[in-house]
C-alpha positions as CSV (number, residue, x, y, z in Angstrom):
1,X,0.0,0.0,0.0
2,X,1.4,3.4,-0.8
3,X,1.2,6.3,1.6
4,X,0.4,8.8,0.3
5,X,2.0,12.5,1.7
6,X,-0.1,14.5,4.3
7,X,-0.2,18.0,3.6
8,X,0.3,20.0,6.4
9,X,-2.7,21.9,8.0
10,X,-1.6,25.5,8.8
11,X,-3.1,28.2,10.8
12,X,-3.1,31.6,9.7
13,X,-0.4,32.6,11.8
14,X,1.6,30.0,10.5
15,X,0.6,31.6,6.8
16,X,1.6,35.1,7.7
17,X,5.0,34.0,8.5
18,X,5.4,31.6,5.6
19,X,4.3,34.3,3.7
20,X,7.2,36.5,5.0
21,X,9.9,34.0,4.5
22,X,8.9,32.8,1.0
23,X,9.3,36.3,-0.1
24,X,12.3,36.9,2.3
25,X,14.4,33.4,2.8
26,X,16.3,33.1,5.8
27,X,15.2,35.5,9.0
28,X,16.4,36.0,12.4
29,X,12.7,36.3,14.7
30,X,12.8,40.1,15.2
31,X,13.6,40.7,11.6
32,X,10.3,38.6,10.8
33,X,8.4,40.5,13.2
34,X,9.3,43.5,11.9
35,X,8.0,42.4,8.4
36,X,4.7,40.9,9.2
37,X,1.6,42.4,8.0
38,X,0.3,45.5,10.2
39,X,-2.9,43.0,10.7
40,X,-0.6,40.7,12.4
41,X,-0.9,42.8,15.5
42,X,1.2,40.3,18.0
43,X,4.1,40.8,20.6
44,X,7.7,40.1,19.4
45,X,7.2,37.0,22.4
46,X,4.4,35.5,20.1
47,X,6.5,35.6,17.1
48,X,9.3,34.2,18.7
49,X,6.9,31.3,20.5
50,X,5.4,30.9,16.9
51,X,9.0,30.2,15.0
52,X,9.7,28.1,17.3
53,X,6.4,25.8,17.5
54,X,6.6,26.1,13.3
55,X,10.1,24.7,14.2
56,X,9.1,21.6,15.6
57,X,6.2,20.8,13.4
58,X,9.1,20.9,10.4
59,X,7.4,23.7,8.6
60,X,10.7,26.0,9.0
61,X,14.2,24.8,9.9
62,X,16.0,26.8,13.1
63,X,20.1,27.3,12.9
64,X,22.1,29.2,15.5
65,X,23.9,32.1,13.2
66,X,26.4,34.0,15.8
67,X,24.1,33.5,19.0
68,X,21.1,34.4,17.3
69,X,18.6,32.1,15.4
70,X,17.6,32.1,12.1
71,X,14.7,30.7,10.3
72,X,14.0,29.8,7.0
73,X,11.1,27.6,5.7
74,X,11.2,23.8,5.2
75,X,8.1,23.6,3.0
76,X,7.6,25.4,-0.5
77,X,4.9,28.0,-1.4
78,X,2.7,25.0,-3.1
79,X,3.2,22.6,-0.4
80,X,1.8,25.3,1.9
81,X,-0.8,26.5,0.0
82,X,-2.6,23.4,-1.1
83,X,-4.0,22.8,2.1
84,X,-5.9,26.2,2.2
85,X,-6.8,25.8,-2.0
86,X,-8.3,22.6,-0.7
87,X,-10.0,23.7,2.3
88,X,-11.5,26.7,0.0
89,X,-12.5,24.1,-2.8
90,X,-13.5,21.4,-0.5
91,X,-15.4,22.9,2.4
92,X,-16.3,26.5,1.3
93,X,-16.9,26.6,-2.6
94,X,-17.3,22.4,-2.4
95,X,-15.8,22.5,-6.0
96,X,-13.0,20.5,-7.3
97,X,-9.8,22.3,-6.6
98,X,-9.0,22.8,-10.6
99,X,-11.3,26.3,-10.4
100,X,-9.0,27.3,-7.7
101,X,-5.6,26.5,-8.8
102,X,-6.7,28.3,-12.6
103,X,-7.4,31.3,-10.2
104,X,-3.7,31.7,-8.8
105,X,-2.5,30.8,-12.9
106,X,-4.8,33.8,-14.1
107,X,-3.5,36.0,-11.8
108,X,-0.2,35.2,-11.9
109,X,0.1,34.7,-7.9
110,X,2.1,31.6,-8.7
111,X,5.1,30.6,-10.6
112,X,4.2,28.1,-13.8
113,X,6.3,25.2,-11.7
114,X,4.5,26.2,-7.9
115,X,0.8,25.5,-10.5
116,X,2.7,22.5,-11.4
117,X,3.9,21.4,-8.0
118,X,0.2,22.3,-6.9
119,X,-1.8,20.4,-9.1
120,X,0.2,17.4,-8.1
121,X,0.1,17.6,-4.5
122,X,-3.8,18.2,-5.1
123,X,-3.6,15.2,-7.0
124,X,-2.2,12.9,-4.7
125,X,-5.0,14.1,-2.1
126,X,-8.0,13.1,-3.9
């Protein structure tokens, strides 16, 4: 029997600061504090407590760089976002996920490989 991959279920926390690091790379926890979204309106402690519970679940890795840790994330842009394109197709619009992928293509929100890597993730879900 083949297993087949679990995508991760993320909250939105977890999506703000994935959101951050796919766009930045590699960040110390104040210098992703400092770039999270005005709406994220959360102590420096929270983001600090969130990197590190993101740590453990494997969603980012954690290195010591000169005393201070840096994070950077483990999972790509698809991998993260086919669990919300299939909560959104599945519970909300109860579509297939196909209308919803063709909606990040149109607008160009994704690269032509993350569609790619997308679509098959989805695939390997249903």
């Amino acid at each position: 029997m083949v297993k087949r991959k679990v995508l991760p279920e993320l909250t939105r926390s977890e999506v703000a600061v994935l959101k951050v690091l796919w766009r930045e790379g590699e960040l110390s926890a104040r210098e992703l504090h400092e770039r999270l979204p005005e709406a994220v309106d959360w102590a420096y402690s929270t983001t600090r407590t969130t990197m590190d519970r993101m740590a453990s679940k494997g969603l980012v890795s954690k290195r010591s760089f000169h005393g201070i840790n840096v994070y950077a994330p483990r999972i790509s842009r698809a991998v993260g976002l086919a669990s919300v394109v299939r909560e959104l197709a599945d519970r909300v619009l109860e579509t297939d996920y196909a209308p919803v992928v063709s909606l990040f293509a149109e607008a160009n929100a994704l690269t032509p490989e993350e569609i790619e890597e997308l679509e098959r993730l989805l695939g390997e879900e249903s």
